[in-house]
C-alpha positions as CSV (number, residue, x, y, z in Angstrom):
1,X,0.0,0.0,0.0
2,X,1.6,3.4,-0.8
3,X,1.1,6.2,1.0
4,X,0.9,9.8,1.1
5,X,4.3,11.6,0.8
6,X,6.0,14.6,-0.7
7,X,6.9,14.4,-4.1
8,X,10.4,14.6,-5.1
9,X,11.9,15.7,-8.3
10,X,14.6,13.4,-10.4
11,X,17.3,15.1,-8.1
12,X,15.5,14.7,-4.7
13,X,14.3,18.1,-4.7
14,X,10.8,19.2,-3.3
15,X,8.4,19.1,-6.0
16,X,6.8,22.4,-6.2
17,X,3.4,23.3,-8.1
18,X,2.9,26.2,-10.0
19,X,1.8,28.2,-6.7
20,X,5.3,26.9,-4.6
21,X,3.0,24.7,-2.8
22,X,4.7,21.2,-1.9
23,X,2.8,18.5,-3.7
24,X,1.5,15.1,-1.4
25,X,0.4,12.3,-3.5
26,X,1.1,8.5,-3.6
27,X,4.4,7.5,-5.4
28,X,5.5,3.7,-6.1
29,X,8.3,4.6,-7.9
30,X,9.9,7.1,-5.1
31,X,9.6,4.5,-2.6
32,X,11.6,2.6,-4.4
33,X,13.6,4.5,-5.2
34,X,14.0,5.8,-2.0
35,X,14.7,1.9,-0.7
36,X,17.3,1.6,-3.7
37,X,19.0,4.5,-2.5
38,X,19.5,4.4,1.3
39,X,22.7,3.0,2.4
40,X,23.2,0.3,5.3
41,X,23.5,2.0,8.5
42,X,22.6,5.1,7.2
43,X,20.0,5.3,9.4
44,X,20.9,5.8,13.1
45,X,17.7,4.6,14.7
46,X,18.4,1.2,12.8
47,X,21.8,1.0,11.0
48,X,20.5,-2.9,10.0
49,X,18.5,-1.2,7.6
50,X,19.4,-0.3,4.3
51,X,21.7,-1.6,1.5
52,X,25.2,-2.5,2.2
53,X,26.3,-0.7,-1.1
54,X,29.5,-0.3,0.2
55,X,30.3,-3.3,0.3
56,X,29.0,-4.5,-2.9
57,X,29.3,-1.7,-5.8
58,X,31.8,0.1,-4.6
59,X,34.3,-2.3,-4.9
60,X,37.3,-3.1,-7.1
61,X,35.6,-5.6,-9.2
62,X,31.8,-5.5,-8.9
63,X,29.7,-8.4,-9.2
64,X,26.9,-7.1,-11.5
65,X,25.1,-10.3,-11.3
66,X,24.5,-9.5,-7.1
67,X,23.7,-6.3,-7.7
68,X,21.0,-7.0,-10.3
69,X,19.8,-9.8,-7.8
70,X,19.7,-7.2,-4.5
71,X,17.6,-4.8,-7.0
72,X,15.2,-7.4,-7.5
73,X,15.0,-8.5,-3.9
74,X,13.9,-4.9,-2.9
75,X,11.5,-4.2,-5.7
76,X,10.0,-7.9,-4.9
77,X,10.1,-6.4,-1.0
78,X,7.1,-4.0,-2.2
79,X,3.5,-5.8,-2.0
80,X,2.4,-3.9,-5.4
81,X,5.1,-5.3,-7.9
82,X,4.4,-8.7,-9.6
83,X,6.6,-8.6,-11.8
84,X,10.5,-7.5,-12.0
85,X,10.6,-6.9,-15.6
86,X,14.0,-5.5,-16.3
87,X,17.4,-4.2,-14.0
88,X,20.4,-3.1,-15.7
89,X,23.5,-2.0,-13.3
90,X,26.2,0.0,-14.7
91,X,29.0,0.5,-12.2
92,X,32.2,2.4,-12.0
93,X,34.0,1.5,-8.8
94,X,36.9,4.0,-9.8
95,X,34.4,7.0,-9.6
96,X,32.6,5.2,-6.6
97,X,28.9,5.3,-8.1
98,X,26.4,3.4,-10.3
99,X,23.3,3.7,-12.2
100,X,20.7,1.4,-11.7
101,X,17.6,1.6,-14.4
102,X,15.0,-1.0,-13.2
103,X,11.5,-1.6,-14.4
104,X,8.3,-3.3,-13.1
105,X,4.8,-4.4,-13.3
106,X,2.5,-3.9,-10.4
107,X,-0.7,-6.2,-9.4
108,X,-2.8,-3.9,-11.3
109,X,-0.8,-4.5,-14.9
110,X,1.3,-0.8,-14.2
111,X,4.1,-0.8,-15.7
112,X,6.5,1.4,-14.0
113,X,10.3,2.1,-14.4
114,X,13.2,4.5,-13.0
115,X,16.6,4.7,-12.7
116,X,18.3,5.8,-9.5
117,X,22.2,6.7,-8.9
118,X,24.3,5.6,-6.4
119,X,27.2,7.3,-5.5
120,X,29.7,6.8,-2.0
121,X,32.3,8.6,-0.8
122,X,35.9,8.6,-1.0
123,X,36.7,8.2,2.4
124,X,34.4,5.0,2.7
């Protein structure tokens, strides 16, 4: 079930109508995204939660095969999706980041698709 929740732009910024007035709706796609995007132990009321990223793209020799698998694992982690259609990971572990373009169908025949990038830092 999705929920109510302020829209975000492609960058993460506040979505804004034409008055400047936030925008609440039900999004799919930016809670996945959302999930794709937040790091293990990034949250420090639970740092079990998340995606050990780290540990897995940002790495000398990235195993794209994982990665596509821990995509699918978190899209399948949403009640709506039937159906992981597609999830294509291109990773650079020399610039520390990666693209990941997924798409899906949901129980109600939606298809819906996105692409999120990950990116760590060079102290990590």
């Amino acid at each position: 079930m999705a929920y109510n929740d302020i829209l975000l732009d492609s960058v993460g910024d506040l979505r804004l109508d034409g008055n400047n007035d936030l925008i609440l709706a039900e999004s799919l796609v930016q809670e996945i995204n959302v999930q794709l995007r937040w790091f293990k132990g990034e949250w420090p009321f639970d740092e079990t939660k998340g995606t050990d990223w780290f540990d897995t793209v940002f790495v000398k020799n990235p195993d794209d095969e994982l990665i596509r698998q821990m995509v699918e694992q978190i899209l399948y982690g949403f009640d709506e999706i039937s159906e992981v259609e597609s999830v294509a990971v291109e990773a650079d572990a020399r610039e520390r980041k990666a693209a990941i373009t997924w798409r899906a169908a949901t129980k109600t025949r939606e298809r819906i698709e996105s692409e999120v990038v990950l990116w760590g830092s060079s102290t990590a």
